[in-house]
N, C-alpha and C positions, 0 to 999 in steps of 0.2 A: 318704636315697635321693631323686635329684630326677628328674624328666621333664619333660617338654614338656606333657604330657596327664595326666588321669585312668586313662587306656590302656593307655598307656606304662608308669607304674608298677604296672598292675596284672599287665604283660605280663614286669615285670623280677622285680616278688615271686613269681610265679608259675616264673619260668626258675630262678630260684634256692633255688628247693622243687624241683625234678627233679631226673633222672641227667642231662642232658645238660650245658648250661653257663650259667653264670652271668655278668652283667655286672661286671667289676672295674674298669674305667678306661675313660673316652672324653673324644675332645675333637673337635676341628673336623678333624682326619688319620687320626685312627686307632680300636681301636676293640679293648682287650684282653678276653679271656672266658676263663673260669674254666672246667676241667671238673670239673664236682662228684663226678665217681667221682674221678678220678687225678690232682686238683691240678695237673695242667699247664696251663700258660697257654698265650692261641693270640692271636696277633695278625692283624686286620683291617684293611686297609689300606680307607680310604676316598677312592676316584675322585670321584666328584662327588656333591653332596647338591640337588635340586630339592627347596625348602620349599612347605610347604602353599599356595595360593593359593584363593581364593572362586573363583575361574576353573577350576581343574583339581577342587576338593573332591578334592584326596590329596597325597601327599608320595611322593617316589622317592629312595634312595641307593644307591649304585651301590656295589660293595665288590669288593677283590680276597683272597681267602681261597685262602691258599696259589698254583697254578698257574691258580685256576678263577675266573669273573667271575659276580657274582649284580647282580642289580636287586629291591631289598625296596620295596615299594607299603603303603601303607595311605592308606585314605581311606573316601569315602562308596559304597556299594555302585552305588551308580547312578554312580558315574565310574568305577569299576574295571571292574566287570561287561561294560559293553560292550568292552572293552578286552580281556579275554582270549581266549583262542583254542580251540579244541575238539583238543582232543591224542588225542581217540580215534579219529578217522578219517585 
């Protein structure tokens, strides 16, 4: 198993102890997952990947997963934090 982080791998051994899905294959396009109930495989297409920077403190990848578009973040809480938005009002 390899990662980028300490995080990272702890974020992939951890996905793949659950029901939901596990990492099988990625590279720099795409991005297969495993569902650990049903064996079926799902592929993620990867739009754009923004790497870590000392400027930003986070990472963003853009992914298109089926007909739907997601944006997955992680970083340091003081760059993200200001960043979100209040979804209850």
């Amino acid at each position: 198993m390899s990662g980028t982080s300490q995080d990272e791998l702890i974020v992939i051994d951890i996905a793949s102890n659950s029901k939901f899905y596990s990492l099988s294959a990625r590279n720099n396009e795409a991005i297969t997952l495993i569902n650990n109930e049903t064996g079926k495989s799902k592929d993620v297409k990867i739009l754009r990947s923004f790497e870590f920077t000392s400027d930003r403190k986070m990472m963003t990848v853009i992914v298109k997963i089926g007909p739907r578009t997601f944006a997955f973040c992680k970083g340091a809480d003081t760059s993200l934090e200001p960043r979100l938005i209040n979804m209850t009002s």
